[in-house]
C-alpha positions in Angstrom: -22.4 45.2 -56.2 -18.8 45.5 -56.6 -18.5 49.3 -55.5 -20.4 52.4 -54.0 -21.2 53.7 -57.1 -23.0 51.1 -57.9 -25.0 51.2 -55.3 -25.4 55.3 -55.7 -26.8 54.3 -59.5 -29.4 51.6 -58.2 -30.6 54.3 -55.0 -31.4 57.0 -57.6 -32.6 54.7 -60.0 -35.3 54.1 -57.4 -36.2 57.9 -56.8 -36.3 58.1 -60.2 -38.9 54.7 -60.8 -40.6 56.6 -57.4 -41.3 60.1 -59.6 -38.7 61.9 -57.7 -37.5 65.2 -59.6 -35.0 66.9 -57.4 -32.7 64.1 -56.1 -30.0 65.5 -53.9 -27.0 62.2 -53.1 -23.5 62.9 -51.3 -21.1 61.1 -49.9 -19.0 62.2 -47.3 -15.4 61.1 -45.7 -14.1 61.8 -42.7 -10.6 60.3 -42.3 -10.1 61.4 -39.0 -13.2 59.9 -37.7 -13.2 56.9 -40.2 -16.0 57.0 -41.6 -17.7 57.6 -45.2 -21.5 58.0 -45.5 -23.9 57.7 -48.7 -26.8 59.3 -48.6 -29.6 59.8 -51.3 -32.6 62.3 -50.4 -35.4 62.4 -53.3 -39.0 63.6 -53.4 -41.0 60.8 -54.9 -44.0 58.9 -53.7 -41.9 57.7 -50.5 -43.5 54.1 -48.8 -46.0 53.1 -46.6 -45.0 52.0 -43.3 -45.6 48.1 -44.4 -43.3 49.1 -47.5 -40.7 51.0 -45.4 -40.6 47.7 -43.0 -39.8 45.5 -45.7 -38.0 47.7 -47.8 -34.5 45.2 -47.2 -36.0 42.4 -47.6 -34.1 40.5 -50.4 -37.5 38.9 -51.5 -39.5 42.0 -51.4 -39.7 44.4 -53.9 -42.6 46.4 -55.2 -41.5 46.2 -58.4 -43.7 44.1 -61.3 -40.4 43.2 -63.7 -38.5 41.2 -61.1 -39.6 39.0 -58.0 -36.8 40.0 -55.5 -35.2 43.5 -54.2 -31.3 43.1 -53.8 -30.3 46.9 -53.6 -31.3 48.6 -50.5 -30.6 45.0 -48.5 -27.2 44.5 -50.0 -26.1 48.0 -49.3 -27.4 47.2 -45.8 -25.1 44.1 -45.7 -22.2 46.2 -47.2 -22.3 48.8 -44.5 -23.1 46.1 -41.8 -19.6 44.0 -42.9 -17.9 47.3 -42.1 -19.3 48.0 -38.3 -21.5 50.8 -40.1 -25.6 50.0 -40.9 -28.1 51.9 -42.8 -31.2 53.8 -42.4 -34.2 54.7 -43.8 -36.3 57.2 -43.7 -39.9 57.3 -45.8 -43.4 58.3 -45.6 -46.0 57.7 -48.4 -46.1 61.0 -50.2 -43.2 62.8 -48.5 -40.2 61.0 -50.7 -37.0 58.7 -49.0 -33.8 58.6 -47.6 -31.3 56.7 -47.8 -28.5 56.6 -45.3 -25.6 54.3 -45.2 -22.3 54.5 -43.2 -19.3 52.5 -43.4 -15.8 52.2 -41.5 -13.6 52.5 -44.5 -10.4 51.1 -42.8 -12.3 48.0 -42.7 -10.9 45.2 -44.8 -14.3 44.9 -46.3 -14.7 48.2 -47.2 -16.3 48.4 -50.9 -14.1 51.3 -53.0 -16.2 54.1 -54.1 -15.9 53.3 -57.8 -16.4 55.6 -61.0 -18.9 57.7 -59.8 -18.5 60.6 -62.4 -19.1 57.8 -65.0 -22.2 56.6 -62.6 -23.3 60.1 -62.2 -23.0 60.5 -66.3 -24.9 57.8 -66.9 -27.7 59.0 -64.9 -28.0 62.2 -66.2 -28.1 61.0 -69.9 -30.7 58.7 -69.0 -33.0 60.6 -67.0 -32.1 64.1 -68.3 -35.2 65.1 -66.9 -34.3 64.5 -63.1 -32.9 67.8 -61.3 -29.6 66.3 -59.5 -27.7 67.6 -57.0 -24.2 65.2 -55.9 -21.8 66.5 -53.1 -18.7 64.6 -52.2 -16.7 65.8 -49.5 -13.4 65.0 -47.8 -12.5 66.4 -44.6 -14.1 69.2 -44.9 -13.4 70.0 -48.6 -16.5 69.6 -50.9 -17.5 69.1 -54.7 -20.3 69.6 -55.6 -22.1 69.1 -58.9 -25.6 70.2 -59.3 -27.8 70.2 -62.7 -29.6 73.3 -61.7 -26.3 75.5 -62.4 -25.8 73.3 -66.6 -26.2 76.5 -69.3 -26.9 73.4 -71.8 -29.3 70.4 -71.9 -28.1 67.0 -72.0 -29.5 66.9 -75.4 -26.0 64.6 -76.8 -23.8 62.6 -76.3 -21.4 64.7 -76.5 -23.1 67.3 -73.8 -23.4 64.1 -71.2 -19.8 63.4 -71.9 -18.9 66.8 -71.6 -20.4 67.1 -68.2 -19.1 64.1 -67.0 -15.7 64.6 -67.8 -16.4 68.3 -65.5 -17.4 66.2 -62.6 -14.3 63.8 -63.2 -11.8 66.8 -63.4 -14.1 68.2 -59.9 -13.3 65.2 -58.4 -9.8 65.1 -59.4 -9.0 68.5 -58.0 -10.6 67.8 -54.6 -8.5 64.4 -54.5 -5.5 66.7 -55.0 -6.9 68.5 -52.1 -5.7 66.0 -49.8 -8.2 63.3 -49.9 -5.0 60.5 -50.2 -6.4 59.4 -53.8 -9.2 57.9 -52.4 -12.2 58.8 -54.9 
């Protein structure tokens, strides 16, 4: 996957597959401290310890469409390649996270990509998901959260609406002194 936001899509398009409602994802940078960390929290069916085990194994997946499993182990690898790692945390019934770092000074640092048209095109395509996306950067926060919408994502027209508000969000906490880095 070419960027973070890819890899946000494919995380929450796994709480989604697992019958997770609320799905809570952030990201957070901390210049000072170089680092940035992903994180997706949902409340869907969650994995059996054999599951959990296996869960970044490129040739595992529990999935009947496809034969291997290339998200959670090549964010693994992604974060690895920068001196960070990932973690997971699961239990069958009690919904996952999803926790990557990464040292973003690192020359193989992945950018963090387009997420408001990532986060977009998860809302019109699961409109039924409750979503809650934080970004912060040092210190400063965004967040976006589907609970607070007076509309439904009934259009179009309403999903581009709301994704050009979390691109002018994003903007304004870039201006904030984030060095342009979203």
């Amino acid at each position: 996957m070419e960027d973070l936001s890819l890899h946000l899509l494919d995380i929450i398009e796994n709480s989604v597959e697992a019958g997770a409602r609320p799905i809570e994802a952030r990201i957070t940078e901390d210049r000072a401290e170089d680092v940035l960390v992903l994180e997706v929290a949902d409340d869907g069916k969650g994995m059996d310890d054999g599951t959990l085990q296996r869960a970044t194994d490129p040739f595992f997946t529990t999935r009947s469409t496809r034969r291997v499993g290339l998200g959670l182990s090549m964010l693994a690898e992604a974060a690895r390649a920068t001196g960070g790692q990932m973690a997971i945390e699961s239990a069958s019934g009690s919904g996952t996270r999803v926790r990557a770092s990464f040292r973003p000074s690192h020359i193989d640092m992945k950018p963090v990509g387009d997420i408001p048209g990532t986060l977009t095109i998860l809302l019109c395509g699961h409109p039924e998901i409750d979503l809650r996306y934080d970004h912060t950067v040092d210190g400063e926060t965004f967040t976006f959260d589907t609970g607070d919408l007076d509309e439904d994502l009934a259009s179009p027209a309403d999903c581009m609406r709301i994704g050009e508000s979390i691109r002018r969000g994003l903007a304004d906490l870039r201006g904030k002194g984030s060095g342009g880095r979203l």
